[in-house]
C-alpha positions as CSV (number, residue, x, y, z in Angstrom):
1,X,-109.9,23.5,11.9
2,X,-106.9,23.6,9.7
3,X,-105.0,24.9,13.4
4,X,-105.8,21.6,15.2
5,X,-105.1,17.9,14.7
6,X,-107.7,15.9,15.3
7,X,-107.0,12.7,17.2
8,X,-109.5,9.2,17.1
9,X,-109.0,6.9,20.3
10,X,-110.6,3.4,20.1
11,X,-110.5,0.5,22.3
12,X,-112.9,-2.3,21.2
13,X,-111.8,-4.4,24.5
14,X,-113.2,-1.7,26.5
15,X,-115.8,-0.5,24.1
16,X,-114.2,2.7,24.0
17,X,-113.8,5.8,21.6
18,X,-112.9,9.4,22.0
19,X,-111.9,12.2,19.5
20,X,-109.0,14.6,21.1
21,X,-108.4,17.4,19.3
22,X,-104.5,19.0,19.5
23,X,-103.4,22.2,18.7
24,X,-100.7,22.0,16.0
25,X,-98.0,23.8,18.5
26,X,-98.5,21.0,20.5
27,X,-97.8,18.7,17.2
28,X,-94.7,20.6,17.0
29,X,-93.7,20.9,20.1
30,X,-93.8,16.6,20.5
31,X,-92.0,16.3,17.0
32,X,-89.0,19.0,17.7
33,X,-88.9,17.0,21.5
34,X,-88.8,13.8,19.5
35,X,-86.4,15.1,17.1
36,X,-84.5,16.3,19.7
37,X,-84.1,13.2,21.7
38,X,-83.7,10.9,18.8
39,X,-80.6,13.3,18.0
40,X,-79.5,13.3,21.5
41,X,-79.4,9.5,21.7
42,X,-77.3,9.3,18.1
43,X,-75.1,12.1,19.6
44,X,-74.1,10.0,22.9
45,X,-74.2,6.5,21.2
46,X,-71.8,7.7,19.0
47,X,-69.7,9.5,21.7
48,X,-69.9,6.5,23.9
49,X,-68.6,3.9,20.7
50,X,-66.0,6.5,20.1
51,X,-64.5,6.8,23.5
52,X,-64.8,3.0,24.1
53,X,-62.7,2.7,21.3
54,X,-60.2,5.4,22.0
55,X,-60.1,3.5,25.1
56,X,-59.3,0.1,23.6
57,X,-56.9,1.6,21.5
58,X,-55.5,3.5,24.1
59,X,-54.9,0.2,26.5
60,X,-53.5,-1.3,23.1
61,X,-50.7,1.2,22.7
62,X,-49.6,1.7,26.0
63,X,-49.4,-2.5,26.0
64,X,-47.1,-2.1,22.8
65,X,-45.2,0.3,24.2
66,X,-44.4,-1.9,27.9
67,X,-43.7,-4.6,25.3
68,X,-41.4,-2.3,23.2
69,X,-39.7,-0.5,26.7
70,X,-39.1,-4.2,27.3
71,X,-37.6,-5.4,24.5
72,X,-35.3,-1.9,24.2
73,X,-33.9,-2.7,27.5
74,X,-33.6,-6.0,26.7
75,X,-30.9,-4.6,23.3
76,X,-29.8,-2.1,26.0
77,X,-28.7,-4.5,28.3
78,X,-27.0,-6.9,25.1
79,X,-25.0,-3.8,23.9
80,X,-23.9,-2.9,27.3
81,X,-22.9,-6.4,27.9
82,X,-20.9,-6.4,24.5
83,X,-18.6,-3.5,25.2
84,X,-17.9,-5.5,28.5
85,X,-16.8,-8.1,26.6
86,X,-14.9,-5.7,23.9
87,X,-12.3,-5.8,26.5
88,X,-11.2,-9.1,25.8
89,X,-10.4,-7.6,22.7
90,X,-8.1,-4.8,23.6
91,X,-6.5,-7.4,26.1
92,X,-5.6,-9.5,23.2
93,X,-4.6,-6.7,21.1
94,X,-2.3,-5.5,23.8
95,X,-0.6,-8.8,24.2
96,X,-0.3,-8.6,20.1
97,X,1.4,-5.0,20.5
98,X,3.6,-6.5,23.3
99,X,4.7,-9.8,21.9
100,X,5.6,-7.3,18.3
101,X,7.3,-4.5,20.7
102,X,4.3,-2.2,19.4
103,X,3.1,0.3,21.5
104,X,-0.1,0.3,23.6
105,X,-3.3,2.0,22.1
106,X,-4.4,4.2,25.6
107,X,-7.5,3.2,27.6
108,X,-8.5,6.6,27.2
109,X,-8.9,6.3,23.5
110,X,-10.5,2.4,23.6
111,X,-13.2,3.8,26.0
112,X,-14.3,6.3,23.1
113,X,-13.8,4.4,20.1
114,X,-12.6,6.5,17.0
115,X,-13.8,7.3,13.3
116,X,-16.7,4.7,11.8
117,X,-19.8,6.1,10.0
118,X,-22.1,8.3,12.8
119,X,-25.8,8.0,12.5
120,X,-27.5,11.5,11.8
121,X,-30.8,10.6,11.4
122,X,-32.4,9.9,14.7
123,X,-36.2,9.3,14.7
124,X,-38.2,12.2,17.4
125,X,-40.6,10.2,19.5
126,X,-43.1,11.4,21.4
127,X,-42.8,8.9,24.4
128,X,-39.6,10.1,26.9
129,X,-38.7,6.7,27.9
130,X,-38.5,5.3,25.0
131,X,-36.9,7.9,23.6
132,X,-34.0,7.8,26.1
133,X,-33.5,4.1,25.5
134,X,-33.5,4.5,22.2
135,X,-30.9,7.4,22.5
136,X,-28.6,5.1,24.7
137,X,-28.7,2.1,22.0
138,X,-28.1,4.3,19.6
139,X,-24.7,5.7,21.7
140,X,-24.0,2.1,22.6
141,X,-23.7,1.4,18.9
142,X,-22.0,4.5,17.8
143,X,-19.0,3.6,20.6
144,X,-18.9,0.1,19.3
145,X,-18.4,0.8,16.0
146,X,-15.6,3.1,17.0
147,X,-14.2,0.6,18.9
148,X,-14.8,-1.8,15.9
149,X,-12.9,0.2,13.6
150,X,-10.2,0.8,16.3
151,X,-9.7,-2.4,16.5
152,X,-9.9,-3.3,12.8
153,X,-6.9,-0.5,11.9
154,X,-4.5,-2.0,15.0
155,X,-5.0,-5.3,13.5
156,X,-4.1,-3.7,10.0
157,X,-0.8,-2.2,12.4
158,X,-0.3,-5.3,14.1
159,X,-0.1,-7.1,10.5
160,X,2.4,-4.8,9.2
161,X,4.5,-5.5,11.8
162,X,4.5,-8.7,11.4
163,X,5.4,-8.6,7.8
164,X,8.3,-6.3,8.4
165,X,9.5,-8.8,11.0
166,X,8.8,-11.7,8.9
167,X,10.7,-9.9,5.9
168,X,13.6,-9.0,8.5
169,X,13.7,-12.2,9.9
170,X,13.6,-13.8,6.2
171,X,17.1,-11.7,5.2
172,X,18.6,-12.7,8.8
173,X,21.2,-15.6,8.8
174,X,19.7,-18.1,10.8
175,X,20.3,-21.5,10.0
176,X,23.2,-24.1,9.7
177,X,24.4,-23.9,6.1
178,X,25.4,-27.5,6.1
179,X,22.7,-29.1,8.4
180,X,23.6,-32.1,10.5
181,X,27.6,-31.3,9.7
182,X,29.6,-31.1,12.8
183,X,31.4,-27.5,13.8
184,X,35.4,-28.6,13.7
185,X,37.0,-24.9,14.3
186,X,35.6,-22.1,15.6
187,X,35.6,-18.1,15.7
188,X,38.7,-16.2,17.0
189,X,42.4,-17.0,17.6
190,X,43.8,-20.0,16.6
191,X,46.8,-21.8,15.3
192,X,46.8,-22.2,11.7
193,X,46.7,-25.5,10.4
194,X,48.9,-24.9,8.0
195,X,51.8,-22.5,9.0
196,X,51.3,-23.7,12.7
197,X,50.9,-19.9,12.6
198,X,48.0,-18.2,15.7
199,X,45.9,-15.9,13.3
200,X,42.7,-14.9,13.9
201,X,39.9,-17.3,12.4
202,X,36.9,-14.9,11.0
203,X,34.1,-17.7,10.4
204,X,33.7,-21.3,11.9
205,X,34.9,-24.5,9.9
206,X,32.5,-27.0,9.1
207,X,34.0,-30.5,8.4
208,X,31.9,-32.4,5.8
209,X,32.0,-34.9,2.6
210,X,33.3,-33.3,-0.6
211,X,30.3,-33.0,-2.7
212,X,27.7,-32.2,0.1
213,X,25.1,-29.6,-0.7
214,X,25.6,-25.8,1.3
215,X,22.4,-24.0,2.0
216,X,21.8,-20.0,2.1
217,X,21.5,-19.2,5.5
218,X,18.8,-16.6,4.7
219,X,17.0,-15.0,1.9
220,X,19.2,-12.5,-0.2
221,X,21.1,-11.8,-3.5
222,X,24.2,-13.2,-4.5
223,X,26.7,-10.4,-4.4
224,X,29.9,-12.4,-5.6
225,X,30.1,-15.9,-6.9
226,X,33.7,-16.8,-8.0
227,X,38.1,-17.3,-6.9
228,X,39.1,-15.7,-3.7
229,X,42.5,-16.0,-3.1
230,X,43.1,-18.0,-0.2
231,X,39.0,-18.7,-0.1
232,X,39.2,-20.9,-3.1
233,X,35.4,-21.1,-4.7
234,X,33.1,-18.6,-2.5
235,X,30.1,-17.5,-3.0
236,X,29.1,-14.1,-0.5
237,X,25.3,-13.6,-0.2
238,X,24.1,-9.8,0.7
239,X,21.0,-10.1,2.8
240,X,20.3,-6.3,3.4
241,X,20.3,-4.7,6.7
242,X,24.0,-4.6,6.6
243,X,24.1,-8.6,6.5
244,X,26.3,-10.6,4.4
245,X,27.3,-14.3,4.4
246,X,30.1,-15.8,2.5
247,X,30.4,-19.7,2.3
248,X,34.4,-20.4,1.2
249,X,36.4,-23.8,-0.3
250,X,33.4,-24.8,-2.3
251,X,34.3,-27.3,-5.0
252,X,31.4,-26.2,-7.2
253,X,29.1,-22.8,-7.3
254,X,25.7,-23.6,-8.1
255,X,24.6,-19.7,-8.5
256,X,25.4,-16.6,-10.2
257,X,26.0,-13.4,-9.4
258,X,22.6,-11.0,-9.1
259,X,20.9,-14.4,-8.2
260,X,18.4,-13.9,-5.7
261,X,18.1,-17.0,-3.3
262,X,16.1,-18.1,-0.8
263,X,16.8,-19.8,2.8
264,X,17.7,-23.1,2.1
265,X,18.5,-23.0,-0.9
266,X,21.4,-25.0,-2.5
267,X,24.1,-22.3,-3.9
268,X,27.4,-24.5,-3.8
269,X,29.1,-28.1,-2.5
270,X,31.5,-28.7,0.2
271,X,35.2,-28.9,-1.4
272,X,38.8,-27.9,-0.2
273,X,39.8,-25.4,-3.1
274,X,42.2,-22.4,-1.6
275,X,44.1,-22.6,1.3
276,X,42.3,-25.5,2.8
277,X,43.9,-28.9,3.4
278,X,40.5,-31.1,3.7
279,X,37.0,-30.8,2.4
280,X,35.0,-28.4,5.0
281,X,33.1,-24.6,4.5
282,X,34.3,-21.8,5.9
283,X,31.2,-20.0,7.0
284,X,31.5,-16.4,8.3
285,X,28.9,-13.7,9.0
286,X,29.1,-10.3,8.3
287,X,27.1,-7.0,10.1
288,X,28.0,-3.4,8.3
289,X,31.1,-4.3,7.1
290,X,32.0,-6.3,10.4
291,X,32.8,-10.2,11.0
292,X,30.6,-11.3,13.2
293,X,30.8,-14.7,15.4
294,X,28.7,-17.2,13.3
295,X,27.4,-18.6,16.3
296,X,24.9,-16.0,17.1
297,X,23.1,-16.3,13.8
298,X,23.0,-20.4,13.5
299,X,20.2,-21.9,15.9
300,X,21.7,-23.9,19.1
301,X,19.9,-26.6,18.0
302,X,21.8,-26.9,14.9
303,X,24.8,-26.5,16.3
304,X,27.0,-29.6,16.4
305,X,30.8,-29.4,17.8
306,X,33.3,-31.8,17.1
């Protein structure tokens, strides 16, 4: 008895009943089978979910990463695109280094880009093509800096140049030191106006009222400010890089010597002190030592002849 399970069927519709009696292997056989199959169901429900949604996530990712191939070739494509248009740059710098009689930086150079700050830390990813995009930005950058920083010190070049030329140019005689005043005698041979004597003239005369104001011809320091013989008043300017200036027959100084003076600046007045017989300057230029034609260090457009 205590090996079998006894089992009651009843069906009132059909006026039915019945005792079955079952082993208990059998019991145990049914409830392992049920077990069994009630495990088996979990197992592949589960399984099933799970792959479903390693599949979604799957579709998900490789959507992300068509979006983010897209988008890198997209910044590809713009980097590319700006190193094209660097050369508008290194066209305009090389007009810069020509106009300021600077050498050429070579193509050769330009095409690499020098110095700048290199990236060392490059992210491993597991997908090749985005990886190889990502390597090329990453290059595209790196040249584009160089080329940045290039740029950035021949523009620091390209500036000093210009200040040494601006500082040269500043210390050059340049202008008319009596502006509107009409040359009356110029550089060379002539006959004296005095003696009737031909000597040779070392600056040009420039007729004007006594009293008018004579301007420094460039920036400089005033070397000598006082009586010169047959000069009269004279006031000599040294303008570095071998150039001097020396304004003669002056009625009155207006500087002193050591003065540093600008171009333009007043430094005397027209007057007819020396060997002079009328109020005018005598103007002359001087290169190492040399007197040198005035004419090539006044503008043409100030030049006015009588």
């Amino acid at each position: 008895m205590a090996n079998r399970l006894e089992v009651i069927l009843v069906s009132k519709k059909h006026n039915f009943l019945r005792n079955i009696r079952l082993p208990m292997i059998i019991i145990y056989i049914l409830a392992a089978f049920l077990v069994t199959a009630t495990t088996s169901t979990i197992v592949l429900f589960v399984n099933s979910t799970r792959r479903t949604f390693v599949r979604f996530h799957l579709t998900k990712v490789e959507r992300q990463n068509r979006s983010l191939v897209t988008k890198l070739d997209s910044i590809n494509i713009i980097l590319k695109k700006a190193q094209d248009s660097f050369d508008q740059h290194i066209t305009q710098d090389n007009r810069e280094r020509t106009y300021w009689q600077m050498a050429h930086i070579h193509p050769d150079i330009w095409s690499m880009g020098i110095g700048g700050t290199q990236d060392e830390y490059r992210p491993q990813i597991a997908n090749r093509s985005i990886e190889r995009i990502i390597n090329e930005i990453y290059e595209s950058v790196d040249v584009l800096k160089g080329k940045y920083y290039l740029r950035q010190i021949s523009l620091n070049d390209i500036h000093d140049q210009i200040e040494g030329n601006m500082y040269l140019w500043s210390h050059t005689p340049s202008v008319h030191p009596l502006p509107g005043c009409r040359i009356c005698s110029g550089y060379g041979y002539r006959v004296d106006p005095i003696d009737r004597k031909v000597r040779k003239h070392w600056g040009i005369d420039i007729g004007a009222p006594r009293g008018t104001r004579i301007s420094a011809t460039a920036d400089g320091v005033v070397s000598y400010a006082g009586w010169v013989g047959g000069y009269g008043w004279t006031v000599i300017i040294d303008h570095g890089f071998g150039f001097k200036t020396a304004y003669a027959h002056c009625q009155r100084i207006l500087v002193r010597k050591n003065e540093s003076v600008k171009r333009g600046q007043v430094i005397a007045r027209v007057g007819s002190t020396g060997r002079s017989i009328s109020p005018h300057l005598h103007y002359e230029v001087r290169v190492s030592g040399m007197k040198i034609n005035p004419y090539k260090y006044i503008s043409s457009s100030d030049i006015i002849f009588d």
